[in-house]
N, CA, C and O atoms as a Tripos MOL2 file, in Angstrom:
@<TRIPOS>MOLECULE
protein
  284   283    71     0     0
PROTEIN
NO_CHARGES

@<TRIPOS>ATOM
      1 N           0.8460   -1.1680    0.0000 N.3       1 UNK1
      2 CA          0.0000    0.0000    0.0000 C.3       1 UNK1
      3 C           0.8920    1.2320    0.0000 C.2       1 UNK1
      4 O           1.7330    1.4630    0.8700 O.2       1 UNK1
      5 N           0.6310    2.0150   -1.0720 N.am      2 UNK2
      6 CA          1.9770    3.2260   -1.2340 C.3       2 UNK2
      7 C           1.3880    4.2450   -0.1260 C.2       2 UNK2
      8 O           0.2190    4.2280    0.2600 O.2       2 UNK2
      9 N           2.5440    5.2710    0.3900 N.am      3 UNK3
     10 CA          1.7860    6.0640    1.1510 C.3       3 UNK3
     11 C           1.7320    7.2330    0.6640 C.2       3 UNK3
     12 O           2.7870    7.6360    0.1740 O.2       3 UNK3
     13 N           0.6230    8.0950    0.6250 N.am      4 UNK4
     14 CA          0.2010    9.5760    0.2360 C.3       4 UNK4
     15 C           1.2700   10.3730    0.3930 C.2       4 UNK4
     16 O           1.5870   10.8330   -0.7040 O.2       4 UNK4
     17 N           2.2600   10.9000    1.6200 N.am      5 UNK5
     18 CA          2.9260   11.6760    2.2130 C.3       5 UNK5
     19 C           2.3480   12.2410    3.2000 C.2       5 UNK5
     20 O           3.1000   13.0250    3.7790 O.2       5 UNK5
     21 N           0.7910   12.1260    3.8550 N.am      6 UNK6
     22 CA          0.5500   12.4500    4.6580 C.3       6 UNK6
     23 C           0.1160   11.5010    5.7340 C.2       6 UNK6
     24 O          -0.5740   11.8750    6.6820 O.2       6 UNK6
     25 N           0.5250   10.2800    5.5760 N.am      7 UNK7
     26 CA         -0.1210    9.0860    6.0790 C.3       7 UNK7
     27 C           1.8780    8.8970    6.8860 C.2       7 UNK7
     28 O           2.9550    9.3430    6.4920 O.2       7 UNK7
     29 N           1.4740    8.0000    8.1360 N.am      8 UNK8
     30 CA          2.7370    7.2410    8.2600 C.3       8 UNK8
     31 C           3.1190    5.8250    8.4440 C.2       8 UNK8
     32 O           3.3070    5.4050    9.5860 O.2       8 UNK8
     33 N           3.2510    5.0370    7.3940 N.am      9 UNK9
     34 CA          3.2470    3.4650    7.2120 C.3       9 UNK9
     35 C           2.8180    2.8400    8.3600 C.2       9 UNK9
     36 O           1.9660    1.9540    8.2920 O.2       9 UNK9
     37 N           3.3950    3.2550    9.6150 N.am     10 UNK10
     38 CA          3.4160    2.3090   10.8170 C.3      10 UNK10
     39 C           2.0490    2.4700   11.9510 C.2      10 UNK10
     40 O           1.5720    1.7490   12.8270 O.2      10 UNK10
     41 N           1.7230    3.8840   11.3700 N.am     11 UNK11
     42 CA          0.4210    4.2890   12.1370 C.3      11 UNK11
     43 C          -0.6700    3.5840   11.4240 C.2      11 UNK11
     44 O          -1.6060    2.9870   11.9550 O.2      11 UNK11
     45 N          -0.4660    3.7050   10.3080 N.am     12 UNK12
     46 CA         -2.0750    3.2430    9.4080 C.3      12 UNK12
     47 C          -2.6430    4.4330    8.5900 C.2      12 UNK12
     48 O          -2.4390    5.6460    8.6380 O.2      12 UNK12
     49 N          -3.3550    3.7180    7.8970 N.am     13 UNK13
     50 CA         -4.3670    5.2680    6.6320 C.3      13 UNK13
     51 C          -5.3510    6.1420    7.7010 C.2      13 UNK13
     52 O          -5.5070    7.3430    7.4830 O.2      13 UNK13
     53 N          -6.0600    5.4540    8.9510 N.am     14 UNK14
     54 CA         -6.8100    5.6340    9.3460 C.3      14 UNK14
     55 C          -6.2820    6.8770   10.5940 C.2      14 UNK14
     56 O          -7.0330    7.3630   11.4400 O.2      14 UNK14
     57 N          -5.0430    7.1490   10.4460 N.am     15 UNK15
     58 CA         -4.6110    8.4250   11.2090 C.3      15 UNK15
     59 C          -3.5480    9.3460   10.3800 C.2      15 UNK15
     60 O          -2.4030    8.8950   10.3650 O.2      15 UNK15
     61 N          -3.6890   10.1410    9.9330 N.am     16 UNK16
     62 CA         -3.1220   10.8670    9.3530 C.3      16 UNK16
     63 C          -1.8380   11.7300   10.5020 C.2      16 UNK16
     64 O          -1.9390   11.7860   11.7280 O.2      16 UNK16
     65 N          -0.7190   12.3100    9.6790 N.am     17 UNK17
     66 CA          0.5660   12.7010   10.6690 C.3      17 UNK17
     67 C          -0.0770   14.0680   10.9890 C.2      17 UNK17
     68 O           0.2410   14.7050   11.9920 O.2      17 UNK17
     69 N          -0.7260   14.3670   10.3570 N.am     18 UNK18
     70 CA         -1.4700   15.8650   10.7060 C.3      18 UNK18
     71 C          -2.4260   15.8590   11.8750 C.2      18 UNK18
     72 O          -2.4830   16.9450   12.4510 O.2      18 UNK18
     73 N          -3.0910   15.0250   12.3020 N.am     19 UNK19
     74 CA         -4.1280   14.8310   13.1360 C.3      19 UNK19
     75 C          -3.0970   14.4210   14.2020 C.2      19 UNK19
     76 O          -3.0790   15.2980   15.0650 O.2      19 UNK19
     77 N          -2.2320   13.4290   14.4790 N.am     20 UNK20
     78 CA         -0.9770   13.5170   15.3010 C.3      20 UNK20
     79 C          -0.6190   14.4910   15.4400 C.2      20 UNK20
     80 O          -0.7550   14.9130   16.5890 O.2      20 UNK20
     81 N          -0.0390   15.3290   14.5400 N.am     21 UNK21
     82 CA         -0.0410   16.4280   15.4480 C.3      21 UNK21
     83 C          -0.6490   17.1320   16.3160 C.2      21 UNK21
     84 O          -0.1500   17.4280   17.4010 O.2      21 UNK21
     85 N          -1.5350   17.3980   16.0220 N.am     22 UNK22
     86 CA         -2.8760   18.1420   16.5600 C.3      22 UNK22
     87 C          -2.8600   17.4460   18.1550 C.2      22 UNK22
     88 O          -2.9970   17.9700   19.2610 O.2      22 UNK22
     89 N          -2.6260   16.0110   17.7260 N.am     23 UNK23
     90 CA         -3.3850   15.9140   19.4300 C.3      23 UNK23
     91 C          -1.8010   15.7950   19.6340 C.2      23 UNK23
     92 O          -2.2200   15.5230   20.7590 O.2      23 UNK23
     93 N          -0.9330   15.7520   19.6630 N.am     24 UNK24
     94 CA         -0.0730   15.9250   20.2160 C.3      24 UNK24
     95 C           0.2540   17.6020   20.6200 C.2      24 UNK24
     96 O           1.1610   17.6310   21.4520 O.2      24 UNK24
     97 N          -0.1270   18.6730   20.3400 N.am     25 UNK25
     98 CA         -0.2400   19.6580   20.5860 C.3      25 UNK25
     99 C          -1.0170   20.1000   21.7970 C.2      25 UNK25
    100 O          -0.6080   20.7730   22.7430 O.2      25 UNK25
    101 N          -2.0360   19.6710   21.6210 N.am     26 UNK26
    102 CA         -3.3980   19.7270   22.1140 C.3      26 UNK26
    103 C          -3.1610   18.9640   24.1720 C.2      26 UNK26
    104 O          -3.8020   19.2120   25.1940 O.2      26 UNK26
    105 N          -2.4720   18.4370   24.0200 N.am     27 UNK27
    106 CA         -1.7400   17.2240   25.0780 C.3      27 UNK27
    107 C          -0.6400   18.1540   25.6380 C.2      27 UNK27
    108 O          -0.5160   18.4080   26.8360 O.2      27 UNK27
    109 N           0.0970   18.6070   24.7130 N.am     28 UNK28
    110 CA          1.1890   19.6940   25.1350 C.3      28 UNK28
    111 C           0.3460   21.2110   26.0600 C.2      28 UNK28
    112 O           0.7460   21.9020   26.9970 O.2      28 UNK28
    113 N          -0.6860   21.2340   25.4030 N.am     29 UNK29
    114 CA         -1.0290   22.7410   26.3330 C.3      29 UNK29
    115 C          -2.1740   21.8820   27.3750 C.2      29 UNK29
    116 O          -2.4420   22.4370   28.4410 O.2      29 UNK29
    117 N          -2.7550   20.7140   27.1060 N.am     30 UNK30
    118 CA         -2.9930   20.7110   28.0530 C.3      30 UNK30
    119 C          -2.2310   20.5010   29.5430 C.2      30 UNK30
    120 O          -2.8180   20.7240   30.6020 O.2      30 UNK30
    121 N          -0.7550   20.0110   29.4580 N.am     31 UNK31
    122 CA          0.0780   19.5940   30.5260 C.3      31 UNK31
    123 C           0.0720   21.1020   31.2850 C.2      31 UNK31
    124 O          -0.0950   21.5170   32.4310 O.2      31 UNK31
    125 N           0.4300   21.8210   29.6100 N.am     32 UNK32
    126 CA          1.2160   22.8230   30.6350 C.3      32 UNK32
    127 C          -0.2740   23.8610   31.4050 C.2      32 UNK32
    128 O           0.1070   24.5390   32.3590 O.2      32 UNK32
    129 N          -1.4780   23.9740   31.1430 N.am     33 UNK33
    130 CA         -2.2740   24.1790   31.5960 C.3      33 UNK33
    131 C          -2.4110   23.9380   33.3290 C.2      33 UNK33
    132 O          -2.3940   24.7310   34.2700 O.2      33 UNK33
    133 N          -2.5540   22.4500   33.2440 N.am     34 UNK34
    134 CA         -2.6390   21.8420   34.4680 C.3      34 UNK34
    135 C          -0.8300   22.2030   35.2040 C.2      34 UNK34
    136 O          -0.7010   22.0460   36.4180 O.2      34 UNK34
    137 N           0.0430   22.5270   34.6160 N.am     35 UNK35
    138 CA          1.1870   23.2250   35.3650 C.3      35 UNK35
    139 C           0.9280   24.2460   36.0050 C.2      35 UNK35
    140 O           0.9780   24.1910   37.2340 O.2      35 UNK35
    141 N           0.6050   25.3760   35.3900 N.am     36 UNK36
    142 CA          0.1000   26.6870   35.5960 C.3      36 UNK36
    143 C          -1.0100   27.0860   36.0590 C.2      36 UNK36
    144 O          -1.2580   28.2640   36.3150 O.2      36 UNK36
    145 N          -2.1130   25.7360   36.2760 N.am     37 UNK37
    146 CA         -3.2800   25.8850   37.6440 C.3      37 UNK37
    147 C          -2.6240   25.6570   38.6130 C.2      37 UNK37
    148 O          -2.4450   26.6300   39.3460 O.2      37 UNK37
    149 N          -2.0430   24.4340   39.0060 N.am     38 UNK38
    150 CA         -1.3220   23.9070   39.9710 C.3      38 UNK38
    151 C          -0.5390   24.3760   40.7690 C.2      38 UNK38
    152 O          -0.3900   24.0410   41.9440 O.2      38 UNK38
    153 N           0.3690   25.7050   39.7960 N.am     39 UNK39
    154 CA          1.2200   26.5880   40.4410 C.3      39 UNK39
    155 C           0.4610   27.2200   40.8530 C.2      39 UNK39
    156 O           0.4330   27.0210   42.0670 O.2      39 UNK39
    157 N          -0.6920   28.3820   40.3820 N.am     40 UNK40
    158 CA         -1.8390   29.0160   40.9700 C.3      40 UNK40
    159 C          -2.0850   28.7350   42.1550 C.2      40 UNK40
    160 O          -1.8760   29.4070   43.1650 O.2      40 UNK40
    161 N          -2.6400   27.4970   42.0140 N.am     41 UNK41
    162 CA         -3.0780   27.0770   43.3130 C.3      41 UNK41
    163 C          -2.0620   26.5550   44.3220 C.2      41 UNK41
    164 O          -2.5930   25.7580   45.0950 O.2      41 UNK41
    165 N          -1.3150   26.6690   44.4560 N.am     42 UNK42
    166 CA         -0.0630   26.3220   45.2410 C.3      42 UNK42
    167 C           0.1910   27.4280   45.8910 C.2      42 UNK42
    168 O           0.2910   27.5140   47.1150 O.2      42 UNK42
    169 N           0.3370   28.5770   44.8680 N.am     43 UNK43
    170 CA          0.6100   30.4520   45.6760 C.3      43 UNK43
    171 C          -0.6870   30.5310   46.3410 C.2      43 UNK43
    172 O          -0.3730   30.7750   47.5060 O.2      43 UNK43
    173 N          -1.8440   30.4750   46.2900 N.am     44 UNK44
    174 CA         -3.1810   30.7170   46.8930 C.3      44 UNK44
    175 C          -3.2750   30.3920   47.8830 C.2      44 UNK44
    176 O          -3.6860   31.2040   48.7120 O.2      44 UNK44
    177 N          -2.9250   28.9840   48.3080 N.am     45 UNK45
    178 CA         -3.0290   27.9580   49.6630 C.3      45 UNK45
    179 C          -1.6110   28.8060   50.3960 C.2      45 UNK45
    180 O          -1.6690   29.0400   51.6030 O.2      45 UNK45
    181 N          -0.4570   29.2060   49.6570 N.am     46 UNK46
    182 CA          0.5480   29.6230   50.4750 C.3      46 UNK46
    183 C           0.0110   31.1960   51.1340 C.2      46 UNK46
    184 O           0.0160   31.5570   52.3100 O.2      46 UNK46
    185 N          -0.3510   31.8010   50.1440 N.am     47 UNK47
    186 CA         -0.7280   32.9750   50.6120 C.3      47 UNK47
    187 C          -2.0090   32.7080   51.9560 C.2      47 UNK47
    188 O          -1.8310   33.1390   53.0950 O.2      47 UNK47
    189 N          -3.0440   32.0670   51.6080 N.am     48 UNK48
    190 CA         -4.1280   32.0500   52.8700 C.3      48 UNK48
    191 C          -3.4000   31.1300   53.6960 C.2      48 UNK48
    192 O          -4.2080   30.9310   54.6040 O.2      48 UNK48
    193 N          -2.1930   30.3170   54.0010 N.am     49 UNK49
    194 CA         -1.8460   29.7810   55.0430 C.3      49 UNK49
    195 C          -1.1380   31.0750   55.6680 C.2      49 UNK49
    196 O          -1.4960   31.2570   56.8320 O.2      49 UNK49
    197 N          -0.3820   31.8550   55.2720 N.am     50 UNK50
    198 CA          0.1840   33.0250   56.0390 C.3      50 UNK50
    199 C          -0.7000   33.9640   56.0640 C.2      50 UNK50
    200 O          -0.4590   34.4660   57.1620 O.2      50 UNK50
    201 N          -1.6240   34.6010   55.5900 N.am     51 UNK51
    202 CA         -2.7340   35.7330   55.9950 C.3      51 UNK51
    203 C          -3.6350   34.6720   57.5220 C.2      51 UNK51
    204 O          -4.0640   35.3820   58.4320 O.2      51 UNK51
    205 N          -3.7470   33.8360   57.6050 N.am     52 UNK52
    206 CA         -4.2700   32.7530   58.1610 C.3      52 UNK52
    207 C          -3.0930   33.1120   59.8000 C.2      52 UNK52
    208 O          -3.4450   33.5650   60.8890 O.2      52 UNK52
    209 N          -2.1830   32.8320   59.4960 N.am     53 UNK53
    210 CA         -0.4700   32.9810   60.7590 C.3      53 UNK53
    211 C          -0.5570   33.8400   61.0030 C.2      53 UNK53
    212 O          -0.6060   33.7140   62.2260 O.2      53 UNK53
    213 N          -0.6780   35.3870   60.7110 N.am     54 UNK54
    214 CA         -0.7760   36.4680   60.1780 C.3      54 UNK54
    215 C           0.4800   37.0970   60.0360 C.2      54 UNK54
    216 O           0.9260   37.9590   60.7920 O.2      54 UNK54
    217 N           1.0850   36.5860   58.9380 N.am     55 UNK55
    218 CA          2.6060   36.5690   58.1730 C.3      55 UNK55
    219 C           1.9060   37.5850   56.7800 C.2      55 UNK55
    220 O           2.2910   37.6420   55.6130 O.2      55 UNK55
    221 N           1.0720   38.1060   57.2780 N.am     56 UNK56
    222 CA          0.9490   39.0660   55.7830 C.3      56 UNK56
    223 C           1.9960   39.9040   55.3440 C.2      56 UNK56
    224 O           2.1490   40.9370   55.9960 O.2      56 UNK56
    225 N           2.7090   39.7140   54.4480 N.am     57 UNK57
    226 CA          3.7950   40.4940   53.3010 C.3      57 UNK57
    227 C           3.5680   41.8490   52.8030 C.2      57 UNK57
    228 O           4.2370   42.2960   51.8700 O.2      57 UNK57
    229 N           2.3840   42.7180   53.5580 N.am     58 UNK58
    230 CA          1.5520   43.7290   52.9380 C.3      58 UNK58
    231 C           1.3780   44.7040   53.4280 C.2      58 UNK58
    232 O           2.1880   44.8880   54.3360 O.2      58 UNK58
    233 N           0.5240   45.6820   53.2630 N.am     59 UNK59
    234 CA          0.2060   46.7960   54.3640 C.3      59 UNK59
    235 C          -1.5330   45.9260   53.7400 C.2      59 UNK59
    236 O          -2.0360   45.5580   52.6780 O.2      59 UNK59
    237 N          -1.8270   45.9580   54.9920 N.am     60 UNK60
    238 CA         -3.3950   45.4570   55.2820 C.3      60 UNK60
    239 C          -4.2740   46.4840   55.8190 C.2      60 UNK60
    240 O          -5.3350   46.2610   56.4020 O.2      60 UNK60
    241 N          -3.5510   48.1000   55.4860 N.am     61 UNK61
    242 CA         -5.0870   48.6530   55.4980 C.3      61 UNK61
    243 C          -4.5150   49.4900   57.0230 C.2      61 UNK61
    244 O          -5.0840   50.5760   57.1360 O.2      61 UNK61
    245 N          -3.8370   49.2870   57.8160 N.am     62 UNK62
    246 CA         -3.8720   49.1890   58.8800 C.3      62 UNK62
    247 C          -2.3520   49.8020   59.6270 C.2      62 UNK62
    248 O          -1.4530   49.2250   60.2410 O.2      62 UNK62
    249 N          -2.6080   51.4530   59.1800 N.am     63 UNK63
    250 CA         -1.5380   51.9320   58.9190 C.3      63 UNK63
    251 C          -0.9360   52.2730   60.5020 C.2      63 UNK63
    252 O           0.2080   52.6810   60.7010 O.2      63 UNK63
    253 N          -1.9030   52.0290   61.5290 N.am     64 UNK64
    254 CA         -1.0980   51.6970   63.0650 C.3      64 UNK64
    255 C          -0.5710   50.6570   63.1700 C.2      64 UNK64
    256 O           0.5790   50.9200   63.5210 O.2      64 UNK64
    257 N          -0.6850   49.5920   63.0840 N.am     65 UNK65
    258 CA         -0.0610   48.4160   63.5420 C.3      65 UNK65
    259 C           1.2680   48.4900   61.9860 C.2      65 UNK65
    260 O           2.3820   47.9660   61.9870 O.2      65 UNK65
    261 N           0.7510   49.1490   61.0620 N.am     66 UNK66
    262 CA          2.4100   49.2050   59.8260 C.3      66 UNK66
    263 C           3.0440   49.8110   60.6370 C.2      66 UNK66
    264 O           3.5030   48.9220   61.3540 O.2      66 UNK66
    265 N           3.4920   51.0500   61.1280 N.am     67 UNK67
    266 CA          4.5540   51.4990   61.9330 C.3      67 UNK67
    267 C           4.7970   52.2960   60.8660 C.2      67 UNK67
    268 O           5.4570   53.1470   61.4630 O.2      67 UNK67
    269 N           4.7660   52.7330   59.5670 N.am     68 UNK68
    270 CA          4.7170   53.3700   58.5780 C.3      68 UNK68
    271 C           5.7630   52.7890   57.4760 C.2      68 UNK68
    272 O           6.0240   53.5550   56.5480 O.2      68 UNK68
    273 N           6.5200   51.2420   57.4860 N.am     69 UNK69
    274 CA          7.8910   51.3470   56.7690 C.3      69 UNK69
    275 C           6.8650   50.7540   55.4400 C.2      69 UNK69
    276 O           7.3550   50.1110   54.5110 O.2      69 UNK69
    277 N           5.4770   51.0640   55.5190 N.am     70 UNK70
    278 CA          4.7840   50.8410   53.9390 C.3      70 UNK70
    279 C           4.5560   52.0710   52.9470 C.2      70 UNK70
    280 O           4.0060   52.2160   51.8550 O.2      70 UNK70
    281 N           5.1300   52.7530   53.7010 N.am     71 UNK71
    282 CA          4.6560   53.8730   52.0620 C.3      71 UNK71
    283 C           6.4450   54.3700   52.0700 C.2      71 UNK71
    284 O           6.8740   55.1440   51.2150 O.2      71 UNK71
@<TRIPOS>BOND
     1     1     2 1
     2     2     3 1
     3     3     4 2
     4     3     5 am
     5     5     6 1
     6     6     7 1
     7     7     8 2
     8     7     9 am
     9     9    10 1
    10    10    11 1
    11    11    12 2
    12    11    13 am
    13    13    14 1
    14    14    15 1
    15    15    16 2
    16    15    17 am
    17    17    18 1
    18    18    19 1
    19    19    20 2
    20    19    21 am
    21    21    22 1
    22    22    23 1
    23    23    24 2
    24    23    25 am
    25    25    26 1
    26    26    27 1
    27    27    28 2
    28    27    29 am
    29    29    30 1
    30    30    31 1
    31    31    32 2
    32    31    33 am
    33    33    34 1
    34    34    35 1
    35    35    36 2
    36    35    37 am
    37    37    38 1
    38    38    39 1
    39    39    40 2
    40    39    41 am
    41    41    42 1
    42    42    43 1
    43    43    44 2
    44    43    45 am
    45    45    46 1
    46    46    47 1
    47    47    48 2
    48    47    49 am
    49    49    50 1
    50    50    51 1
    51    51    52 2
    52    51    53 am
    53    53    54 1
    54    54    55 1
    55    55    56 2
    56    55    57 am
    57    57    58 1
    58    58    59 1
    59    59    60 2
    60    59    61 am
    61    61    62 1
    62    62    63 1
    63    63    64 2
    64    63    65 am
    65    65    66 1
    66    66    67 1
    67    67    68 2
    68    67    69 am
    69    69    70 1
    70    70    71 1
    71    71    72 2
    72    71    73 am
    73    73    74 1
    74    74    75 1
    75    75    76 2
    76    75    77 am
    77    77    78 1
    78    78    79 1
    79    79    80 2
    80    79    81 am
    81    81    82 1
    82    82    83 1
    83    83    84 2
    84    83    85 am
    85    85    86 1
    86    86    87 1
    87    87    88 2
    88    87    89 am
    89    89    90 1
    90    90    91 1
    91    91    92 2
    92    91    93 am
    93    93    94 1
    94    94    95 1
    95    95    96 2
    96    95    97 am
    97    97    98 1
    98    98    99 1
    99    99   100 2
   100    99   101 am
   101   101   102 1
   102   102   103 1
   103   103   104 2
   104   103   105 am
   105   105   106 1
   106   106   107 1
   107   107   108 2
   108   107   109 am
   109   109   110 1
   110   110   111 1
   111   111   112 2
   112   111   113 am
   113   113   114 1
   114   114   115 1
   115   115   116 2
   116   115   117 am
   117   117   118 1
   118   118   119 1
   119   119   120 2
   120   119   121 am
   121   121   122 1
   122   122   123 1
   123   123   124 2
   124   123   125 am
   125   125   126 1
   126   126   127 1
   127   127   128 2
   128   127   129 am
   129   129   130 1
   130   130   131 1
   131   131   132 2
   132   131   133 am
   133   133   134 1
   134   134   135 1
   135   135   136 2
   136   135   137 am
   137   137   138 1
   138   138   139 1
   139   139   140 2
   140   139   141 am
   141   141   142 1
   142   142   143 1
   143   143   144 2
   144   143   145 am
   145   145   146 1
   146   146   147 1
   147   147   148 2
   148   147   149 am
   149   149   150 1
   150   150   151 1
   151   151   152 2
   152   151   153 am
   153   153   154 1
   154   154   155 1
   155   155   156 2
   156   155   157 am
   157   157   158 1
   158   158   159 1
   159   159   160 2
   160   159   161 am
   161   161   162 1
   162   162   163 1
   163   163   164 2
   164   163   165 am
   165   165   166 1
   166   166   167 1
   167   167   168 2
   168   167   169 am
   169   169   170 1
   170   170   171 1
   171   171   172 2
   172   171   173 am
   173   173   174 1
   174   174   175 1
   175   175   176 2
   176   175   177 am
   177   177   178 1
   178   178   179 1
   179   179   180 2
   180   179   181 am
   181   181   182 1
   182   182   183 1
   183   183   184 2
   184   183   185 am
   185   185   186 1
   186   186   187 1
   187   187   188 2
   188   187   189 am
   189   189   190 1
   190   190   191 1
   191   191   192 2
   192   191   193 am
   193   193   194 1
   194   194   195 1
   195   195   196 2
   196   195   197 am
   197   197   198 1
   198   198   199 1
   199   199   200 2
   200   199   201 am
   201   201   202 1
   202   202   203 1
   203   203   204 2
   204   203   205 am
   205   205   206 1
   206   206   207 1
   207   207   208 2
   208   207   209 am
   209   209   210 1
   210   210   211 1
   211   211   212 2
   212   211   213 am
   213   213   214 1
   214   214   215 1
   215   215   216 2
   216   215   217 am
   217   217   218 1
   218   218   219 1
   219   219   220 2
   220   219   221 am
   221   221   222 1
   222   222   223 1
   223   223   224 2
   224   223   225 am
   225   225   226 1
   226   226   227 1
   227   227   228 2
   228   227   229 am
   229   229   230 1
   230   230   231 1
   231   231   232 2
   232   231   233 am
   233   233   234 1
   234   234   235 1
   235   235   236 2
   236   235   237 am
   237   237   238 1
   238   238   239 1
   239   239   240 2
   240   239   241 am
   241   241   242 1
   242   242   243 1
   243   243   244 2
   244   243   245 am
   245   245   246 1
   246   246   247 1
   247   247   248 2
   248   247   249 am
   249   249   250 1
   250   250   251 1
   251   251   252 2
   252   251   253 am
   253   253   254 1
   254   254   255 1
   255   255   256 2
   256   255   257 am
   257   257   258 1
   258   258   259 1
   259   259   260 2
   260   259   261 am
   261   261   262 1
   262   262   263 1
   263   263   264 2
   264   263   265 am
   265   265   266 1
   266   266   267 1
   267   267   268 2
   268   267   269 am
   269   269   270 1
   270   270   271 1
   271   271   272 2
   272   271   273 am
   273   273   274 1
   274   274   275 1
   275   275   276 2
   276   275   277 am
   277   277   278 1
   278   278   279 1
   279   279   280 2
   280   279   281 am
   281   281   282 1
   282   282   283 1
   283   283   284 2
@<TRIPOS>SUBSTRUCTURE
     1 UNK1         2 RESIDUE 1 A UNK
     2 UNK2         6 RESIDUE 1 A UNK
     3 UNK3        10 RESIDUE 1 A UNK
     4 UNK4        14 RESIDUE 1 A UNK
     5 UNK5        18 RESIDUE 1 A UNK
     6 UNK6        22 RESIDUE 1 A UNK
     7 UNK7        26 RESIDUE 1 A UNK
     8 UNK8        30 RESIDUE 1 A UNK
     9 UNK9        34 RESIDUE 1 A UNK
    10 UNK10       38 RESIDUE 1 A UNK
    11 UNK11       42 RESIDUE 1 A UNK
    12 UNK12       46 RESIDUE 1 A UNK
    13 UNK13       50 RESIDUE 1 A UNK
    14 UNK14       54 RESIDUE 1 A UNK
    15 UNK15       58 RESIDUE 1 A UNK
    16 UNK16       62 RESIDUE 1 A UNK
    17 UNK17       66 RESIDUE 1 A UNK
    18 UNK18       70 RESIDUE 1 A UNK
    19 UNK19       74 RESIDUE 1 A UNK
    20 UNK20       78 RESIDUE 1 A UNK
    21 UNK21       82 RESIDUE 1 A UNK
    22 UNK22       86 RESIDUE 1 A UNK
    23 UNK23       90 RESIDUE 1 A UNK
    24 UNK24       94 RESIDUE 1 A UNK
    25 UNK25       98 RESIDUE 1 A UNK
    26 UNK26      102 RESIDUE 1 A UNK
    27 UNK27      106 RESIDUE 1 A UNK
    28 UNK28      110 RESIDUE 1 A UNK
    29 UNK29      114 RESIDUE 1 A UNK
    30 UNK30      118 RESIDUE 1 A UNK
    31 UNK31      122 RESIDUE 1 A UNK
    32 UNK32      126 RESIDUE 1 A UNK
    33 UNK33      130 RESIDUE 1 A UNK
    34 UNK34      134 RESIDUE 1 A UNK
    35 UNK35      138 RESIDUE 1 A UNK
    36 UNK36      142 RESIDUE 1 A UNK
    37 UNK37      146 RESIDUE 1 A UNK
    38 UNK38      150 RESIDUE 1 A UNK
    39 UNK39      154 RESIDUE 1 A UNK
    40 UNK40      158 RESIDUE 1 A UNK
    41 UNK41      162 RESIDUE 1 A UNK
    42 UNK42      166 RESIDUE 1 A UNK
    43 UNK43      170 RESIDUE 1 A UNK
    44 UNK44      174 RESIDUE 1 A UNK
    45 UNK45      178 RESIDUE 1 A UNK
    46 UNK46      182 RESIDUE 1 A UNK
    47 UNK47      186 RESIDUE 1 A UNK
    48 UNK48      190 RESIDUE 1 A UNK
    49 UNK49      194 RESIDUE 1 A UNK
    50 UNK50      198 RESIDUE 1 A UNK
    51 UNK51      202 RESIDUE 1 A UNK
    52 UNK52      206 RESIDUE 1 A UNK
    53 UNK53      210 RESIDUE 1 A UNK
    54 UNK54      214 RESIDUE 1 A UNK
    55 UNK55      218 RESIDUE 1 A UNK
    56 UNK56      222 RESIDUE 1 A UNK
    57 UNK57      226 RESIDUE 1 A UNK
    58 UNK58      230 RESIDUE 1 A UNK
    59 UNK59      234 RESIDUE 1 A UNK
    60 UNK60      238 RESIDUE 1 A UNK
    61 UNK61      242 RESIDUE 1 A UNK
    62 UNK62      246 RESIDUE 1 A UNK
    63 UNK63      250 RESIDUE 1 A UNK
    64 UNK64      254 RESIDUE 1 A UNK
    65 UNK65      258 RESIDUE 1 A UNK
    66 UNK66      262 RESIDUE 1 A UNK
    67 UNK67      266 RESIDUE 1 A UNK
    68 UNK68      270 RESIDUE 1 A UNK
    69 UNK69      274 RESIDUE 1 A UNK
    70 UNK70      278 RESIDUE 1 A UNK
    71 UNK71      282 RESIDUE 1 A UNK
């Protein structure tokens, strides 16, 4: 069976190298998707575990207890 040039002998007619790609793409952003929630949510839980301690990194509004070294 000759192949088109868009076919790849070992895959079969019934998947084209173009459609491989695709989901191989498609697989690629989804990883990195689920990377970049994951990190999200990793800073979120870190941040409400220290607002939580009250390790806030911030001026919270609360310019008596800052002592002023926020502005």
């Amino acid at each position: 069976m000759p192949c088109s040039g868009m076919e790849h002998p070992q895959i079969g007619a019934w998947m084209t190298m173009d459609s491989l790609w695709k989901r191989r793409i498609k697989m690629g952003t989804f990883i990195v998707g689920l990377l970049v929630f994951g990190t999200a949510a990793m800073v979120i839980r870190k941040m409400a575990k220290d607002k939580k301690n009250g390790k806030v990194t911030g001026c919270g509004g609360n310019c008596g207890k800052c002592g002023g070294h926020c502005r």
